[in-house]
C-alpha positions as CSV (number, residue, x, y, z in Angstrom):
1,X,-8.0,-8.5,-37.5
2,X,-4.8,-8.2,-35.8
3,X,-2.4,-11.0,-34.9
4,X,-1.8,-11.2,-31.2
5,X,1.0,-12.9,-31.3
6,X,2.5,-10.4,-34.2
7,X,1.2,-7.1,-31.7
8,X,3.3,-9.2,-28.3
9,X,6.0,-9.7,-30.9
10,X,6.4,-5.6,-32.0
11,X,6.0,-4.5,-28.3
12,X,8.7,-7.2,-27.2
13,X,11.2,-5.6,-29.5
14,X,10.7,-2.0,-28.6
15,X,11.5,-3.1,-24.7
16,X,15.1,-2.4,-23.4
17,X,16.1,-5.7,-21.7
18,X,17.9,-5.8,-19.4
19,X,21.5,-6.9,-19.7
20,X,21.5,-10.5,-18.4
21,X,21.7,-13.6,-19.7
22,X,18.0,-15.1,-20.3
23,X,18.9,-18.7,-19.7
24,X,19.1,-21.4,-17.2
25,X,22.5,-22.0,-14.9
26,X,23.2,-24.4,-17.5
27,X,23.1,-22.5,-20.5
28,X,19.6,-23.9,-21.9
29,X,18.2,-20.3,-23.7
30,X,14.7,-19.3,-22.2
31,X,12.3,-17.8,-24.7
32,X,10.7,-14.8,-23.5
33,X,7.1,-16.1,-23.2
34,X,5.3,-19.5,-23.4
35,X,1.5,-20.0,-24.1
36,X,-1.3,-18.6,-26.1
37,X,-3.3,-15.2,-26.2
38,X,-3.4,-13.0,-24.6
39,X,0.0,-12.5,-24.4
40,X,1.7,-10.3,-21.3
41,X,1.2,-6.6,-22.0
42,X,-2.4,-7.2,-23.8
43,X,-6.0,-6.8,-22.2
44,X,-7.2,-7.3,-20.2
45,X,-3.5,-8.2,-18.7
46,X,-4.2,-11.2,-16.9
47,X,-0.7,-12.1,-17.8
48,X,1.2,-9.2,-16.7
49,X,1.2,-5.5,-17.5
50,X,4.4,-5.1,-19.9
51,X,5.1,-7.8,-22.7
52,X,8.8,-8.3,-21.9
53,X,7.6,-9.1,-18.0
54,X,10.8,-8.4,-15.6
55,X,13.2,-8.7,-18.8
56,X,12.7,-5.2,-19.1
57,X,12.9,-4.1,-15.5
58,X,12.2,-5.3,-12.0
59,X,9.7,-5.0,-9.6
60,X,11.1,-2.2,-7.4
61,X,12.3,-3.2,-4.4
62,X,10.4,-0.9,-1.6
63,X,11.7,-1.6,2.3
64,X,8.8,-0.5,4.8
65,X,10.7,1.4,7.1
66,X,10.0,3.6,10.2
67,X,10.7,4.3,14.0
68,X,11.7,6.4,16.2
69,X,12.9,10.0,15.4
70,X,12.8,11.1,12.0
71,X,16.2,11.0,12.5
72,X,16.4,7.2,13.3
73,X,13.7,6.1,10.0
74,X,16.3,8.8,8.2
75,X,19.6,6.5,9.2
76,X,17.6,3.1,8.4
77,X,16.6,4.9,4.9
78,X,19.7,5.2,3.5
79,X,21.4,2.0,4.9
80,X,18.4,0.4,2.8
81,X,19.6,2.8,-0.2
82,X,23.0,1.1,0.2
83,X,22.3,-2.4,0.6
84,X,20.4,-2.1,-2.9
85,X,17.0,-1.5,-2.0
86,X,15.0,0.8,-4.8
87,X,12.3,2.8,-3.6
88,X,11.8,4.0,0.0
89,X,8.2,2.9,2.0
90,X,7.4,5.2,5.3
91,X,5.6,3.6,8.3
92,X,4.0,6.0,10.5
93,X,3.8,5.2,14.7
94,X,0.2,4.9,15.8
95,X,-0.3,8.5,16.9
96,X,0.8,10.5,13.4
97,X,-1.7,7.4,12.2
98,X,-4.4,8.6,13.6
99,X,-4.1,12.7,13.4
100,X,-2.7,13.1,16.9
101,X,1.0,15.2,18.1
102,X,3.3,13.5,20.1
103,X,2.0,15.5,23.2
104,X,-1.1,14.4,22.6
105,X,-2.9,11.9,25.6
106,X,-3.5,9.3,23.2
107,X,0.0,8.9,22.3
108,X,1.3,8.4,25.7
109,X,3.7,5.5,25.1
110,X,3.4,4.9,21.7
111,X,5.5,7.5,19.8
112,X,8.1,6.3,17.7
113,X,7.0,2.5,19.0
114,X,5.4,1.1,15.3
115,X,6.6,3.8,12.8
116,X,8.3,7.0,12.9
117,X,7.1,10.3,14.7
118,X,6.2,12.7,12.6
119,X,4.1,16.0,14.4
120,X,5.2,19.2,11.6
121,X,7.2,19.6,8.8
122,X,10.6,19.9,10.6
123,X,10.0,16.2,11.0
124,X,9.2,15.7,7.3
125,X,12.7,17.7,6.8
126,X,14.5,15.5,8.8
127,X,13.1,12.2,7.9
128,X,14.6,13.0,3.9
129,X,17.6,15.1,4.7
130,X,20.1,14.0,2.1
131,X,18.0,11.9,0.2
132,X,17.3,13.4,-3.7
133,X,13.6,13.6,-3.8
134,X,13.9,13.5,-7.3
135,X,15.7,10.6,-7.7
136,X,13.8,8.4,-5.3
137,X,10.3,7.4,-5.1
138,X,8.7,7.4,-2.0
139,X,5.4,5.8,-0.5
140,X,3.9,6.7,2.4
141,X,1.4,4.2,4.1
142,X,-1.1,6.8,6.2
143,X,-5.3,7.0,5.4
144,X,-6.9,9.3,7.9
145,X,-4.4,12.3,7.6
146,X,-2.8,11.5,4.3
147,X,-3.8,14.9,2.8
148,X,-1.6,16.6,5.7
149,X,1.7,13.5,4.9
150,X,1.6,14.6,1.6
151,X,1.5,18.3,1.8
152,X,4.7,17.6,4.2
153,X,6.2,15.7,1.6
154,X,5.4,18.5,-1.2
155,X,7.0,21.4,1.2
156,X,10.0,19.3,1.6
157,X,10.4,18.9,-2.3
158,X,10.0,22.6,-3.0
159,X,12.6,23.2,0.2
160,X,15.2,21.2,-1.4
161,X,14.0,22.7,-5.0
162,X,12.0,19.7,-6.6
163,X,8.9,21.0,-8.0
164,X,5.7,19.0,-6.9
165,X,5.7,17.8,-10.3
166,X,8.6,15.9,-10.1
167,X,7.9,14.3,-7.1
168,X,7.5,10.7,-7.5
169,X,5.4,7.8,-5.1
170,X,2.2,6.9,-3.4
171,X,0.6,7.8,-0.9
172,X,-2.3,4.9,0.7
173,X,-5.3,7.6,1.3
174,X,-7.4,4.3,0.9
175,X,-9.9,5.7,4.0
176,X,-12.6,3.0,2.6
177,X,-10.3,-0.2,4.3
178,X,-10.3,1.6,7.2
179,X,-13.8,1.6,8.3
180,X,-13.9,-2.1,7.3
181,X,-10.4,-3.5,8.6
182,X,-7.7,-1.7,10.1
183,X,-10.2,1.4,11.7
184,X,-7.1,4.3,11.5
185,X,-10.0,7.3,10.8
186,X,-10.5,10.5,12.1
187,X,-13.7,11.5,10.1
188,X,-16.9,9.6,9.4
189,X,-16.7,7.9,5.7
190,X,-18.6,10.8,3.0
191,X,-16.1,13.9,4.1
192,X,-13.3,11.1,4.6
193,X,-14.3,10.7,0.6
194,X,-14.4,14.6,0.0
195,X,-10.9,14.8,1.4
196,X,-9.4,11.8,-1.1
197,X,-11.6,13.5,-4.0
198,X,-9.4,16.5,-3.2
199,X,-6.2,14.8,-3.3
200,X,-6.3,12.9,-6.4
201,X,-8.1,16.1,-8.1
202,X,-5.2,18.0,-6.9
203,X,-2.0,15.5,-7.7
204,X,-3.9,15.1,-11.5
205,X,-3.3,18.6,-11.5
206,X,0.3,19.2,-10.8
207,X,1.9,15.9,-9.8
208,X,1.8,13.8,-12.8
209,X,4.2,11.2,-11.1
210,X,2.1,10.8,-7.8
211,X,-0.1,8.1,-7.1
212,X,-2.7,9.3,-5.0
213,X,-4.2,6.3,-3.7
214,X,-2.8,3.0,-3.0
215,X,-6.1,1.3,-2.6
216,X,-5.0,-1.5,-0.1
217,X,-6.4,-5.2,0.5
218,X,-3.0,-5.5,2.7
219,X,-5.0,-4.6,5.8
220,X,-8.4,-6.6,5.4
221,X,-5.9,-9.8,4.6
222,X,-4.3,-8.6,7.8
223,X,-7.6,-9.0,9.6
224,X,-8.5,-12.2,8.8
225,X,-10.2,-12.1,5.4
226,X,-9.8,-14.7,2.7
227,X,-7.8,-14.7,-0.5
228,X,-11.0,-13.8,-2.3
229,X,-12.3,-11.3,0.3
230,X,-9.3,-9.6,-0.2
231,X,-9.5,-9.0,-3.8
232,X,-13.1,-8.2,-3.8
233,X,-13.2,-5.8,-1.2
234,X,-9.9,-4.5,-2.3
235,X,-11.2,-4.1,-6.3
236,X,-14.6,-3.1,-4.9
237,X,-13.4,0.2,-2.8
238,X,-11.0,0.8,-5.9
239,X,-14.5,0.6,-8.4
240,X,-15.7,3.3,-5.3
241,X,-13.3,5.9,-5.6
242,X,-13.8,6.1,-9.4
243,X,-17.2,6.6,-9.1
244,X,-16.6,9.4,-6.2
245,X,-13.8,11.2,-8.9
246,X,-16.2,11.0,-11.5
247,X,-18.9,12.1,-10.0
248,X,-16.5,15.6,-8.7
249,X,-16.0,15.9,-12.8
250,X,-13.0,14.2,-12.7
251,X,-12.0,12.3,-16.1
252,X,-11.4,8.7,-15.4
253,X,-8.3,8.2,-18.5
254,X,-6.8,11.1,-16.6
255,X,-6.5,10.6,-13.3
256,X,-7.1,6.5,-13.6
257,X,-4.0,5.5,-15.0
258,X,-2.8,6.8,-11.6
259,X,-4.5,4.4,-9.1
260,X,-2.6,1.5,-7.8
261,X,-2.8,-1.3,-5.6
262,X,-1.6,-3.0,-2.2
263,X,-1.9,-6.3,-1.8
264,X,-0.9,-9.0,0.6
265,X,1.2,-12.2,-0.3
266,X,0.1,-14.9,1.9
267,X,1.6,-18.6,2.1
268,X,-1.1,-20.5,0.3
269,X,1.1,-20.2,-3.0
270,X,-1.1,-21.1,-5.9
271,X,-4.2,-19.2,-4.1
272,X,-1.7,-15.8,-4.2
273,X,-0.8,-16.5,-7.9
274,X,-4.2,-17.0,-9.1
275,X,-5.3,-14.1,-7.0
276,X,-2.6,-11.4,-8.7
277,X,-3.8,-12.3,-12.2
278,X,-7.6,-12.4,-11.6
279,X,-6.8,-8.8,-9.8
280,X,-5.5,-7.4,-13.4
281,X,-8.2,-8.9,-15.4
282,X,-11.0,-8.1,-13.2
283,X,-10.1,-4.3,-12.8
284,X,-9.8,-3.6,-16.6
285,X,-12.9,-5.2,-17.9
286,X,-14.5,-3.1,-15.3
287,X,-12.4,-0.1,-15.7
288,X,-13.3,-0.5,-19.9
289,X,-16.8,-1.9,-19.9
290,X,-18.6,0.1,-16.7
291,X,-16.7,2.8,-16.8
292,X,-15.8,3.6,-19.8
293,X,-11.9,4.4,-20.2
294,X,-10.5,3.8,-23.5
295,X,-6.6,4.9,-22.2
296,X,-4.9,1.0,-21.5
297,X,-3.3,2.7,-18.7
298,X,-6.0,3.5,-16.9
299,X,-6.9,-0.5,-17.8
300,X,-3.5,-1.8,-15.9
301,X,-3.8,-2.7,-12.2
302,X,-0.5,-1.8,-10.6
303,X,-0.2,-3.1,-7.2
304,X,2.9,-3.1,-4.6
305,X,2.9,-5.9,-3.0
306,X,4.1,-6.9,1.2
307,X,4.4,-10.2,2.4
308,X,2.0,-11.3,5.0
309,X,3.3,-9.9,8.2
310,X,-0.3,-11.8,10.4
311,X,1.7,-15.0,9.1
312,X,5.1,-14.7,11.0
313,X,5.5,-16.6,14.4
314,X,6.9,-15.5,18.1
315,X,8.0,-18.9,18.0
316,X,11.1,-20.5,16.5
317,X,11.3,-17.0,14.6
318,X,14.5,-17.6,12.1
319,X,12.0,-19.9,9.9
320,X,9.9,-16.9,9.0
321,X,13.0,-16.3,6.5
322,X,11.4,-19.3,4.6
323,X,7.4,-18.0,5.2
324,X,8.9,-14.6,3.6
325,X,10.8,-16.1,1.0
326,X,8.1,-18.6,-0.6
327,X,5.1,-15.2,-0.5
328,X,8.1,-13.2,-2.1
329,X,8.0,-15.8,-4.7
330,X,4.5,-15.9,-5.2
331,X,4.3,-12.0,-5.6
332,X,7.3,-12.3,-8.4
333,X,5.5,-15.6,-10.2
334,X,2.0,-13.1,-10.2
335,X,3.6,-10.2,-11.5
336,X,3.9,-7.4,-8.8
337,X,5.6,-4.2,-9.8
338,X,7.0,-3.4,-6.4
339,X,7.2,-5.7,-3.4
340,X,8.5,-5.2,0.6
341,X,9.5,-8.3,2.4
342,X,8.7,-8.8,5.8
343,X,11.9,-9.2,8.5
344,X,11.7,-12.7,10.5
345,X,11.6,-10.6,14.0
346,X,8.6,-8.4,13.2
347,X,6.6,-10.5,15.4
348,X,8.4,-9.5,18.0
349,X,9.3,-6.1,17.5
350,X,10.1,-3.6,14.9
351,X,13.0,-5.3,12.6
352,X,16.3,-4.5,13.8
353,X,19.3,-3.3,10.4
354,X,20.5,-6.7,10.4
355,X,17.2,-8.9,10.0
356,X,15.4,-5.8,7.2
357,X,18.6,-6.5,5.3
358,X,18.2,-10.3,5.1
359,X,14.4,-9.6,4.1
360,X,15.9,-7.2,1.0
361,X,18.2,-10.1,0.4
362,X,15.2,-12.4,0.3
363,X,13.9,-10.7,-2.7
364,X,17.1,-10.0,-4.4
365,X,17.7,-14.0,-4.3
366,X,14.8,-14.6,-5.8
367,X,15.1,-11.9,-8.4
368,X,18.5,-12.6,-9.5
369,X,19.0,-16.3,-9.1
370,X,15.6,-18.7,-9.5
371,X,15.0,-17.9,-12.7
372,X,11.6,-16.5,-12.2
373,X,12.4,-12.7,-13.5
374,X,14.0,-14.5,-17.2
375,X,10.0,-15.3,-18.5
376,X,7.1,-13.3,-17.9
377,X,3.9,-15.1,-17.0
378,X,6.0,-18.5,-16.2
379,X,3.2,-20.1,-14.5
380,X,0.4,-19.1,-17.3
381,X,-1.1,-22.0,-19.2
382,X,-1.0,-24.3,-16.4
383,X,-4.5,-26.0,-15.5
384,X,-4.1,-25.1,-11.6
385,X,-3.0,-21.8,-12.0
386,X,-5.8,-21.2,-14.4
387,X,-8.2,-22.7,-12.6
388,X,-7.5,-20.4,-9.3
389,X,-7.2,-17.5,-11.5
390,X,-11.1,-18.4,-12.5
391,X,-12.3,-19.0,-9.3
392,X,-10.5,-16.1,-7.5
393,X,-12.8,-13.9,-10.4
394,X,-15.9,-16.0,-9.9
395,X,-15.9,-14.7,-6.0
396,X,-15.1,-11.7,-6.2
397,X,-17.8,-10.6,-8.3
398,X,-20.4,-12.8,-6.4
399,X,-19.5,-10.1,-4.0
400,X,-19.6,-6.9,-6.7
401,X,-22.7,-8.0,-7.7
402,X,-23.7,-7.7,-3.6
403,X,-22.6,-4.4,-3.5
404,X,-24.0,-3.5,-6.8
405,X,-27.9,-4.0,-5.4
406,X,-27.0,-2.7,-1.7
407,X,-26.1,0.4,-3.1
408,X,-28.9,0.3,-6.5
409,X,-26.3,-0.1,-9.4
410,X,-23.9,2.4,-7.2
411,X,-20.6,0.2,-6.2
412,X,-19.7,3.6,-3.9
413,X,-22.8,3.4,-2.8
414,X,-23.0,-0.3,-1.6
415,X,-19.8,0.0,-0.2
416,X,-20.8,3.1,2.2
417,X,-23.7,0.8,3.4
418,X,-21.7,-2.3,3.8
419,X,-19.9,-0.1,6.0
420,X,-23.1,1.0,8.0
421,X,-24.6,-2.6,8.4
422,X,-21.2,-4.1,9.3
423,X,-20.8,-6.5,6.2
424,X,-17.6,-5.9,5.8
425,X,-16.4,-6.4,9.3
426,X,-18.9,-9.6,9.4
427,X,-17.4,-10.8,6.3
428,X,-13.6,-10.4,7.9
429,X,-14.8,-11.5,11.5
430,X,-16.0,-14.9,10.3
431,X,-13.4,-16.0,8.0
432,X,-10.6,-15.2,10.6
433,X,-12.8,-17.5,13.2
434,X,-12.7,-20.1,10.6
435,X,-8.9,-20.3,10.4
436,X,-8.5,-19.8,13.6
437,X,-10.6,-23.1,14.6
438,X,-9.1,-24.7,12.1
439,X,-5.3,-24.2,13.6
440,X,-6.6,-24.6,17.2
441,X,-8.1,-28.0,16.1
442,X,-4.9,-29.1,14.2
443,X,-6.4,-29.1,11.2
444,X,-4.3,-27.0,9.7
445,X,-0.7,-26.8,11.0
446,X,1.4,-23.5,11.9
447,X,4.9,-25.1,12.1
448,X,6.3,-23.7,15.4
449,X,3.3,-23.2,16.5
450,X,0.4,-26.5,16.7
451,X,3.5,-29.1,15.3
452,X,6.5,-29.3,15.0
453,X,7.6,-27.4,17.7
454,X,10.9,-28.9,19.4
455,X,12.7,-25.9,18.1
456,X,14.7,-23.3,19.7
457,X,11.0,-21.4,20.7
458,X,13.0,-20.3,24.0
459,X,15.6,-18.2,22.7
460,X,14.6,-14.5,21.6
461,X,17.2,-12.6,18.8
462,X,18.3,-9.6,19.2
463,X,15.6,-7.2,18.8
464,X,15.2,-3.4,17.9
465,X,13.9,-1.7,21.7
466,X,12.5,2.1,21.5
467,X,12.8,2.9,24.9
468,X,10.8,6.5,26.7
469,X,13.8,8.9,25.7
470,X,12.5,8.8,22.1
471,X,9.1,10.5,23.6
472,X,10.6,12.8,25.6
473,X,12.8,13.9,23.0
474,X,10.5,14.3,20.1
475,X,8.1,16.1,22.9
476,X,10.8,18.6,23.7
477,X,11.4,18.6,19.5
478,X,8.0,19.7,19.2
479,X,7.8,22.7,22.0
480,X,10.6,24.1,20.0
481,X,9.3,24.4,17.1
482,X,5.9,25.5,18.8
483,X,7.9,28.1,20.3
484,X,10.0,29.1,17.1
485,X,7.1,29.6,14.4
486,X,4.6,32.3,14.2
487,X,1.6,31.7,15.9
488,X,-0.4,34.2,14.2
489,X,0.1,32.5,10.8
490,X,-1.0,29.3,12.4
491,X,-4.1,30.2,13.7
492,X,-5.1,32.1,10.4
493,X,-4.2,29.0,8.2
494,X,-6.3,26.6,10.4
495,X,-9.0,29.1,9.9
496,X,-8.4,29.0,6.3
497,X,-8.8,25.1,6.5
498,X,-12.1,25.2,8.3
499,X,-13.5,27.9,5.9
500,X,-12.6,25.4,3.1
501,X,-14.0,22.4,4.6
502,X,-17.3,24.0,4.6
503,X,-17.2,25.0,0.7
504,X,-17.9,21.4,-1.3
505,X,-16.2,23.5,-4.2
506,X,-12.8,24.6,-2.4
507,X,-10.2,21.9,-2.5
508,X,-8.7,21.3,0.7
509,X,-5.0,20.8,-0.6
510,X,-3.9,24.1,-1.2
511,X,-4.7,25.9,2.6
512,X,-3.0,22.3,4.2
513,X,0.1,22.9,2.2
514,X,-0.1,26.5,3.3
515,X,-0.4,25.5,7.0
516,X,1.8,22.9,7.1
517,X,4.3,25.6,5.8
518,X,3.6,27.7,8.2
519,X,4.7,24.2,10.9
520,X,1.0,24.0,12.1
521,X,0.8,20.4,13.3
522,X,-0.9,17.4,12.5
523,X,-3.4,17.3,14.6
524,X,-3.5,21.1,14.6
525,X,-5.0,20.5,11.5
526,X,-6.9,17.7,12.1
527,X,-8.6,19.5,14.3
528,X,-9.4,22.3,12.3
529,X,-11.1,19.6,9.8
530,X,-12.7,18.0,12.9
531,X,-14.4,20.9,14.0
532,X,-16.4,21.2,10.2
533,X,-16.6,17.4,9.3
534,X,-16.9,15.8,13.2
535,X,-15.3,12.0,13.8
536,X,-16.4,8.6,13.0
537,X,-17.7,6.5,16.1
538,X,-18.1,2.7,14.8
539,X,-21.6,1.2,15.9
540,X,-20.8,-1.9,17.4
541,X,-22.4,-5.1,14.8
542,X,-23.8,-7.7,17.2
């Protein structure tokens, strides 16, 4: 039998380090890793992914970032580029969100308000002009019409002459959290599950760098849900979407290894911690022993991780620095590969240049001067930490084992009827009253907010404002290229979508890419999918 210590030991050395000095500020030499097996970089990973931890490399340092104009997100982009930031994270406003154009009725006053505007592909051109999509890795956090983002994103590449295949990010396409939490769908859940089927088939294909789904418990911790609920319904729609590509044919070492995560970092410190490591050790016993992958890459659980945005106050704002800079520390100490931190006027508005910078600051102080990045695992070992790690596990598969029997030894199955009975939201609902009588009664204290609140509440920064010119300019924006493009190569590629939406065996990637080339709109061709697959009307749970 093999030594663990011996097999940490051989995969240690073959690491390239980085170039630092792995010791305290006063010169006391840190060894790499403290504690017994399993050692970081061994299943099933509970101590981290790689065995040198953040010796080797960082967590990559992803800015969410979006607003306005394509041109505006652009600006912000590479200021964040500059100021040291690593990886580039698109938010979306509410309208490209949900499938609809700028023009659209629904968007009335909310283009360019909560993300950028983005209606064809001369938006996509605009929103990376001068940015090397080769060098950079890009996520892109949209669910309903994700399969339209990223065909924008792959007919930029090829514009600028990088092949899809070396195209590099994530897109979130996790449609399952948003019939349970943050309800950005177009289509009802089974041809919402065709369309993701199609776009991790397709990116396994011919984009070996592209993560096609970010399966995201960012949004049900955003609603309310607990610590646990998070990583059980998070893990849960993850086991889902592995059954759905197996089930197309799809083998799991191929196009598993590709998955990754989205998680929240929230301000109960140890209760993050614990969560992050029960999140990699639940995922590959399940991804090895249900379903069968023998690849330890398809094993890992990857996860980006954004500090908990539902925890920042209106009031006495500046202290959110401190909220943001203790969750950034609890993503580091649990081992997240990339991380955003949250900007301490997002309560109030979108972050203006001066306050995102302070937040990518946050992180870089914590990655370059606590200490935390020198040993990997540092908290491992430790009763506490241990203990939460257990009893994060221990919930989460009380609620697996739920879903197991709703949906008759199907997790994909149980998860489309905790949909349909409203367990999910039920779940989320209650545990948000919970907290919620708990700060209203005291109990538990918001500082700012229920105590200690003598600050300077009255006093609002300076904030970013998106005023109605940005709607009347990207309206105008969009008639043009309306008016410049070919109509008749519109209509027939929308057709071409429809016809493919009603063929199971078609995948839908291919005609979207095609349409979107041709600049037919997003919600040109959401519409075209609406009109085979229909839209998802909640029933209300009472």
């Amino acid at each position: 039998m093999s030594d663990p210590l011996e097999e940490w030991r051989a995969a240690y050395d073959t690491a390239r380090l980085r170039d630092v000095p792995f010791e305290t500020m006063s010169g006391v030499p840190l060894e790499p890793v403290h504690g017994d097996a399993p050692y970081p970089g061994q299943y099933p990973f509970t101590r981290g992914l790689h065995a040198a931890g953040y010796r080797s490399r960082l967590w990559t340092m992803r800015m969410f970032a979006g607003f306005g104009t394509a041109e505006d997100t652009n600006a912000r982009f590479k200021e964040l580029l500059r100021a040291g930031g690593t990886g580039l994270s698109t938010a979306f406003d509410m309208p490209t969100l949900m499938g609809r154009d700028s023009d659209s009725p629904w968007a009335l006053g909310e283009v360019g308000r909560a993300g950028v505007a983005v209606d064809t592909l001369a938006d996509m051109e605009d929103l990376f002009a001068d940015i090397d999509l080769g060098g950079v890795s890009t996520s892109m956090t949209i669910n309903g019409p994700a399969a339209t983002l990223l065909a924008m994103y792959v007919a930029v590449g090829e514009k600028t002459g990088v092949a899809r295949a070396d195209l590099a990010g994530t897109i979130q396409n996790d449609i399952l959290k948003e019939y349970q939490a943050q309800k950005e769908y177009i289509y009802p859940p089974r041809p919402s599950m065709r369309i993701v089927t199609d776009m991790v088939t397709f990116t396994t294909a011919e984009m070996p760098k592209w993560h096609p789904i970010s399966i995201s418990g960012y949004h049900i911790r955003e609603a309310g849900s607990t610590a646990a609920q998070e990583l059980a319904f998070t893990l849960a729609n993850g086991f889902a979407y592995v059954e759905a590509a197996i089930a197309a044919g799809e083998d799991i070492d191929e196009f598993g290894r590709r998955l990754s995560f989205f998680f929240n970092s929230h301000t109960d410190f140890f209760e993050e911690i614990g969560k992050f490591r029960a999140a990699r050790r639940i995922w590959a016993r399940w991804m090895k022993e249900r379903y069968g992958a023998t690849d330890e890459r398809t094993m890992m659980c990857r996860f980006h991780t954004q500090t908990a945005g539902v925890s920042l106050t209106a009031q006495q704002p500046e202290i959110n620095i401190a909220r943001v800079a203790t969750q950034a520390l609890a993503a580091a100490l649990g081992g997240t590969q990339s991380l955003h931190t949250d900007s301490f006027d997002e309560a109030l508005a979108l972050p203006t240049e001066k306050a995102a910078r302070i937040a990518l600051r946050t992180q870089q102080i914590v990655a370059h001067e606590t200490g935390v990045a020198s040993v990997a695992d540092p908290l491992g070992g430790a009763p506490f930490v241990e203990w939460m790690t257990d009893e994060m596990e221990r919930q989460a598969e009380a609620v697996f084992a739920h879903l197991d029997e709703l949906g008759n030894g199907s997790i994909l199955e149980g998860v489309y009827a905790g949909i349909d009975n409203g367990y999910f939201v039920g779940e989320i609902a209650d545990a948000a009253y919970r907290f919620e009588r708990e700060v209203n009664a005291g109990r538990r204290i918001i500082v700012g907010v229920n105590d200690f609140t003598d600050g300077d509440e009255d006093t609002e920064p300076n904030l970013l404002r998106i005023d109605h010119t940005t709607e009347e300019y990207q309206r105008k924006r969009l008639e043009a290229v309306k008016h410049d493009r070919s109509q008749e190569a519109v209509d027939d590629a929308l057709a071409a979508i429809a016809t493919a939406c009603e063929d199971p065996t078609v995948n839908l990637m291919p005609p979207i890419i095609d349409a979107v080339k041709a600049y037919a709109t997003e919600e040109e061709v959401a519409m075209a999918m609406e009109s085979v697959f229909g839209t998802y009307v909640e029933t209300a749970i009472v």
